[in-house]
N, C-alpha and C positions, 0 to 999 in steps of 0.2 A: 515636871510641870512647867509651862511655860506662862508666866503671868504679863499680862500686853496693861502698861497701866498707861492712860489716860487723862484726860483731865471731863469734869463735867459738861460745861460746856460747850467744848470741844464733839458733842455726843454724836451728834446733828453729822459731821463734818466726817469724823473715822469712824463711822459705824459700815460703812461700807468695805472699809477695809479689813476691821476687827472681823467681820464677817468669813471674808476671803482668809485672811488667817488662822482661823480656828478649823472653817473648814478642809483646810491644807493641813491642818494637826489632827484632824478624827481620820483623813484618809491614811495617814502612817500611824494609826493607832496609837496618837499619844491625845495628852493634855493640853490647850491653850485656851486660860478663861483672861476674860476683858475687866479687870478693876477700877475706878475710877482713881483719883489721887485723892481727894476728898473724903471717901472711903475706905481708903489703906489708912491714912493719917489721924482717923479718927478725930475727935475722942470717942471711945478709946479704940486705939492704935490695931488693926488686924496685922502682925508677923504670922508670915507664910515660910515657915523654916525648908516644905518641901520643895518651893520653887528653885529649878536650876538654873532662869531664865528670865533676865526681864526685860521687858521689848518696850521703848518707850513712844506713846506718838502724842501728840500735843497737848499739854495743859497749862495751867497757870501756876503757881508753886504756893502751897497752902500759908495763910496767919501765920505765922512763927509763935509757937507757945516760949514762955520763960524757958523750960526740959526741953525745946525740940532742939533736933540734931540744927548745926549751922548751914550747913551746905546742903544742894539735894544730892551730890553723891553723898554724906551721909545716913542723911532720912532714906532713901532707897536702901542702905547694908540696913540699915535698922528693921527696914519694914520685911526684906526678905533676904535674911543676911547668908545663905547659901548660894543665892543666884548671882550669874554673871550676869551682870547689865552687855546687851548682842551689841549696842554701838554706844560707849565712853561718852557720860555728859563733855568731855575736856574735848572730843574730835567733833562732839556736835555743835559747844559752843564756836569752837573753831572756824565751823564753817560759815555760822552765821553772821560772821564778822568779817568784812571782803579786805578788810587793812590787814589783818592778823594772818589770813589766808592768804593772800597775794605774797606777803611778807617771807611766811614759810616754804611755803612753791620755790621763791625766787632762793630762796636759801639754802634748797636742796638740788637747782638749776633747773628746775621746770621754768617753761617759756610762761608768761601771764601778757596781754595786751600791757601797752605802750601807759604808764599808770601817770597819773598827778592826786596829792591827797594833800591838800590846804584850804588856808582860812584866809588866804589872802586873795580878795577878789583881783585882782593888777593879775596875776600868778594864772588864775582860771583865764582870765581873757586871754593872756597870751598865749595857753595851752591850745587852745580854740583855735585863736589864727594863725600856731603852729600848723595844725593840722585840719585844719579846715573844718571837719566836718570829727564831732566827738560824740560819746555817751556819758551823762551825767547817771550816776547812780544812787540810791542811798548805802553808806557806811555798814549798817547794816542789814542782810537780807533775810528778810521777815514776810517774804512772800505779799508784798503790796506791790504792783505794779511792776512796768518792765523799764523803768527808768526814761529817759528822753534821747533822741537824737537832737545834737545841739549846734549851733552854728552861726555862724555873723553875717548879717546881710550885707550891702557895699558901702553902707552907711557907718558901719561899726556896732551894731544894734546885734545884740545875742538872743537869738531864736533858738527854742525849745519845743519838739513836734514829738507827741506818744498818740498812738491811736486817731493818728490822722488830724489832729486837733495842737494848732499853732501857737504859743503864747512869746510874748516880748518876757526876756529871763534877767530880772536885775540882784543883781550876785552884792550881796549886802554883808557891814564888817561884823555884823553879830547879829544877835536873835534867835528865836526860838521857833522852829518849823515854818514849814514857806507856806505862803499866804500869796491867795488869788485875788487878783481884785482888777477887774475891768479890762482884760486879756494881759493884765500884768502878773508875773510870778514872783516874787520875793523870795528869795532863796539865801538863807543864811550857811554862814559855815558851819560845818568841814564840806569843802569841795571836793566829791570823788568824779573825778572824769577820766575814762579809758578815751585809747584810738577808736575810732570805729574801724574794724577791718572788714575789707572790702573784698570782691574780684573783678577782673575785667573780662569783659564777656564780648562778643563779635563788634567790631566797630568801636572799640573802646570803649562801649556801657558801662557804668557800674553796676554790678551785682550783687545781693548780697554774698557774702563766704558761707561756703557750711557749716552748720553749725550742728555738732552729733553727740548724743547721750549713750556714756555707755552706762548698764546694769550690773554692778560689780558686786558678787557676795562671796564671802571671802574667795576673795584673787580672781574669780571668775566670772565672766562678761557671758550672761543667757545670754544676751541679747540687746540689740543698739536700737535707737529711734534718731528721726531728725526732723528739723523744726525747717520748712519752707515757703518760699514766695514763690506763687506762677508770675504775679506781675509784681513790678515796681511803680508805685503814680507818687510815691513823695516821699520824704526821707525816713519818717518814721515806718517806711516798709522793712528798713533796712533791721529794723530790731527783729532778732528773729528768737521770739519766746512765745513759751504759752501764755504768760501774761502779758506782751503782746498782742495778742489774737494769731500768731502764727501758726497756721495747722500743722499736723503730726502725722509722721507714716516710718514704717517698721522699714529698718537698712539691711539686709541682709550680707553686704558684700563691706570689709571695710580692713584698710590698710594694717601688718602689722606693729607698723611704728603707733598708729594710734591706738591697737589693743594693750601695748607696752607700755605706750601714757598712762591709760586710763587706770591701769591696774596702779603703777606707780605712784600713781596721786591717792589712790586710794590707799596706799599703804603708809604713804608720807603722813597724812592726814591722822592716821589710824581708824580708819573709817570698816567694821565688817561690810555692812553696807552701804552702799552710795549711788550716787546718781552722779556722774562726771560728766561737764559738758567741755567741750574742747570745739575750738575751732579753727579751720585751715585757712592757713593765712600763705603768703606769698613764700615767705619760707621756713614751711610748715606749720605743725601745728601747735597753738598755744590752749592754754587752761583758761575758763568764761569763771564757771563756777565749780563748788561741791556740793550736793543738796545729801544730806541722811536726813532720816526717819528719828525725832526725836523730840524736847522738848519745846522749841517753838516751831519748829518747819517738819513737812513730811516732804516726803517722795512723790510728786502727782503719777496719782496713778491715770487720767485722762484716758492712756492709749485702749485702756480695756475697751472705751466703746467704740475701736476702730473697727471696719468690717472684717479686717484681714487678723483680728487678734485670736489665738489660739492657745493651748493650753502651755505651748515652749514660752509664752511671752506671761507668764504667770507669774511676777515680782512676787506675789505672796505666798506662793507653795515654793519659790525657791530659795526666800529667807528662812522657811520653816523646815526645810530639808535638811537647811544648813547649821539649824540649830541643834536641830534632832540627831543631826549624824557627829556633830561636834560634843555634845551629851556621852554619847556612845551607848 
């Protein structure tokens, strides 16, 4: 039995997944019921000794009683202490952390964008008119937003543009979350800003690069997506995510050096499954992010309501295959 625990809250948000999952489990004639974490952790406590499996998608992490276990890899052996957790709270917080994760990539010689991570504003400004044109991100990603493309006007003034929407970005020595106030951004440390990477396109346009997801369940890519611009009218085009607004279409044709990444990164990571985005840069390609399925961040599944989506591009029956055949 495969037990998918969740959080309550959370209901609203993976129910459409939980859905696709389960019914990917009754077509191979097995088991997958949807738990909340509220509900496993009681009081009192439901241990599911039969579960071989437990698949985690978003929640909050219950009251800690005096008895409870410390960690949630603990409380999760407790609550079903025969199952294998399908993706490691350790590779999921991993991912959620772009300092920890960039760290690790580069330490097993995977390529990441051109990095800066400091609290010194002097340090951010220079990074900026190194490279003219950056993306400021948050440290952690927790699926809010697609960050800013950032840049200094010829005054020395640092402009910040998401979603087509400009603000003046004053990069400050401390404090506690950025604060808007009258097209001004207050941005305290930790300063994360990548290169933007670009391409050139006829007449020396800038373009943005590609940018491509692959679906990796253990070692294996179903299937790729990528995130694009028909036009460019301003800088923040250049961000190309779905929190973004940047639309989504199925890749069918794609490099072996990038299926070798992608898998790579997933194994670095220890990720069963993942969502790898990588992008082609000038000389070749580098790591954006890792997204797994787990306690703060899921996998957007979006592309299901593309026209052209079909049952090969089915993340959820092909996690569940992979559980199932892993099982034996």
């Amino acid at each position: 039995m495969i037990v998918c625990i969740y959080g309550k809250g959370s209901h609203a948000f993976v129910e459409p997944t939980l859905r696709d999952l389960a019914a990917a489990a009754e077509a191979r004639r097995a088991r997958l019921v949807g738990a909340t974490i509220e509900r496993l952790a009681g009081p009192p406590a439901a241990v599911l000794p039969e579960a071989t499996f437990a698949y985690l998608l978003p929640f909050e992490a219950p009251a800690a009683e005096a008895d409870a276990p410390a960690t949630i890899d603990a409380l999760i052996a407790s609550l079903l202490p025969n199952a294998a957790v399908a993706n490691s709270i350790a590779a999921h917080d991993l991912c959620t952390d772009r300092v920890l994760l960039s760290e690790r990539l580069l330490e097993r010689g995977i390529p990441v964008p051109e990095t800066l991570l400091t609290n010194s504003p002097e340090e951010a400004r220079d990074f900026i008119r190194s490279h003219e044109h950056v993306i400021s991100r948050d440290v952690r990603m927790l699926g809010r937003g697609g960050g800013f493309v950032v840049f200094s006007d010829g005054s020395g003034t640092v402009i910040g543009e998401a979603r087509g929407r400009r603000y003046v970005i004053e990069f400050e020595e401390s404090g506690l979350g950025c604060r808007l106030r009258h097209g001004v951004l207050s941005h305290p440390p930790p300063f994360f800003l990548q290169r933007l990477i670009t391409r050139v396109g006829r007449a020396g346009v800038l373009l943005p690069a590609q940018v491509l997801r692959a679906y990796v369940v253990d070692e294996e890519i179903p299937f790729w997506t990528e995130t694009y611009r028909d036009r460019v009218r301003r800088p923040s085009d250049f961000l190309l995510s779905a929190e973004a607004g940047a639309p989504l279409r199925f890749v069918q044709v794609v490099s072996d050096e990038a299926k070798k990444l992608a898998r790579r990164v997933a194994k670095v990571v220890g990720a069963r499954i993942a969502a790898v985005d990588i992008i082609r840069s000038d000389s070749g390609y580098v790591v954006l992010d890792v997204v797994t399925d787990g306690q703060h961040l899921m996998i957007d599944r979006s592309f299901k309501s593309l026209p052209e989506y079909r049952n090969a591009f089915d993340l959820d029956r092909h996690i569940v295959n992979a559980l199932i055949d892993a099982a034996g």
